[in-house]
Residue, then its C-alpha position, 0 to 999 in steps of 0.5 A: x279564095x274559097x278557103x278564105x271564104x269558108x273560114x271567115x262566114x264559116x261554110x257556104x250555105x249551098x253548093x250553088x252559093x258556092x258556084x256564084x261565090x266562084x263565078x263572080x270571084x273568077x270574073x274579077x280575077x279575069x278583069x284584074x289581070x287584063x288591067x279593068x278597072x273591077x267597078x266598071x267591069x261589073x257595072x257594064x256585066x250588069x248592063x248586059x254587056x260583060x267583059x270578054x277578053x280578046x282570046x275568049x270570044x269564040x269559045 
């Protein structure tokens, strides 16, 4: 995805552009493979209450 990313806008303007590019992409990614729907998921992140799959929550 980064690749794609980088060849559509060009380059990322900033490393740390970049790391949120990643985060937010790695959050749906988590989301798709546990069966959430994506809007949801990120309006209950906004909220202050993100989704953590189950194996997760110690870490």
């Amino acid at each position: 995805m980064m690749k794609l990313r980088q060849k559509i806008s060009g380059t990322f303007r900033t490393a740390v552009g970049a790391d949120v590019f990643c985060s937010i992409r790695g959050y749906i990614s988590t989301v798709r493979k546990n069966g959430r729907h994506v809007l949801d998921a990120i309006q209950d992140a906004l909220g202050g209450d993100p989704f953590i799959p189950s194996g997760c929550a110690g870490e």
